[in-house]
N, C-alpha and C positions, 0 to 999 in steps of 0.2 A: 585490121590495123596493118600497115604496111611496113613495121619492124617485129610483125610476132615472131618470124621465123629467126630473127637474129635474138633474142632475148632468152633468159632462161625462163625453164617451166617453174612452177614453184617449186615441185619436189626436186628440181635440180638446184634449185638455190637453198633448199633445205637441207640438201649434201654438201655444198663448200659453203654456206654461211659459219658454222663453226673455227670453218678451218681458216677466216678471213681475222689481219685485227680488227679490234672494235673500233667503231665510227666514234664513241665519244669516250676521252680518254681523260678528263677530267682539266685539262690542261686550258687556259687563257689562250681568247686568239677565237678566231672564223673558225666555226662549227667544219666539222668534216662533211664534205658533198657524201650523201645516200652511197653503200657500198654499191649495193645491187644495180644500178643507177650506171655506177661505174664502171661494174664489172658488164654489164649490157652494151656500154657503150665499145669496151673492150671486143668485146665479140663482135658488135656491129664491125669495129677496123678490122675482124681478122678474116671475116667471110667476106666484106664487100672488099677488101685487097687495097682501097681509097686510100689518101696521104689524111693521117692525123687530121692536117688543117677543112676536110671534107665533112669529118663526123658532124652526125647531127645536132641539131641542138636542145633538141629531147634531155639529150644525153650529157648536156652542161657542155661547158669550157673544153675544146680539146686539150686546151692546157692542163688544167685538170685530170683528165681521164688519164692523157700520157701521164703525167709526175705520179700520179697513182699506180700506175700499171708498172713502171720502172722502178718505184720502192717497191713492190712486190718484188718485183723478178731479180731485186737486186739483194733484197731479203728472205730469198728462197720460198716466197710463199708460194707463186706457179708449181714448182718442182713439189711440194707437199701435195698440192692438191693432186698434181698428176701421179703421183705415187700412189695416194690412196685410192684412185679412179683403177690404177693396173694392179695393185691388189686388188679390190675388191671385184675387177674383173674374173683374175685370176681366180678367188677363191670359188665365183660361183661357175666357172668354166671345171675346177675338180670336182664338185655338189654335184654336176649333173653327170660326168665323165666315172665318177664312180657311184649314182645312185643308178646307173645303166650298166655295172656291173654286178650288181647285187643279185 
C-alpha cells in the first residue's frame, strides 16, 4: 500500500486513541468521520508537505480532516498528545540512563 508509510501502526494508534475525543458523542446530526482515518490523513498533510486541497481521498473530505485537525489544535489536544510522547520518552531515557548505573 502506497500510504503505509504515512499512517499510524496500530500500537501507535493505540497510544493517542485514548487521548483523542470520542467519535460518537451521542449528539443529533452526521456521524463523526473515523478518528484514525483522520488522524492518518493528518499525517499524510504533514510528511507529504501538499496543500490541504491535495490530500487523498482515502482519507475523506479535506475539509473535514482540516476542521478536525484545527479543533484539535485549537483545543489543545495536539499539545496533550505531544506532551505525553516527551514524557514518556523521557521517562524511559532515565529507565535505561539509570539501570546502566546500577
Amino acid at each position: 500500500d502506497k500510504y503505509e508509510n504515512y499512517e499510524l501502526t496500530d500500537e501507535q494508534w493505540r497510544r493517542i486513541q485514548p487521548m483523542l475525543p470520542p467519535e460518537y458523542t451521542g449528539k443529533k446530526g452526521r456521524p463523526k468521520k473515523d478518528n484514525r482515518m483522520m488522524v492518518n490523513g493528518m499525517l499524510w498533510m504533514n510528511r507529504s508537505g501538499a496543500q490541504w486541497r491535495q490530500l487523498p481521498k482515502r482519507y475523506g473530505p479535506w475539509q473535514s480532516v482540516y476542521a478536525r485537525f484545527a479543533k484539535w489544535r485549537d483545543e489543545g489536544i495536539w499539545e496533550k498528545i505531544f506532551t505525553a510522547f516527551i514524557i514518556s520518552h523521557i521517562c524511559l531515557l532515565c529507565k535505561i540512563y539509570f539501570s546502566n548505573k546500577a
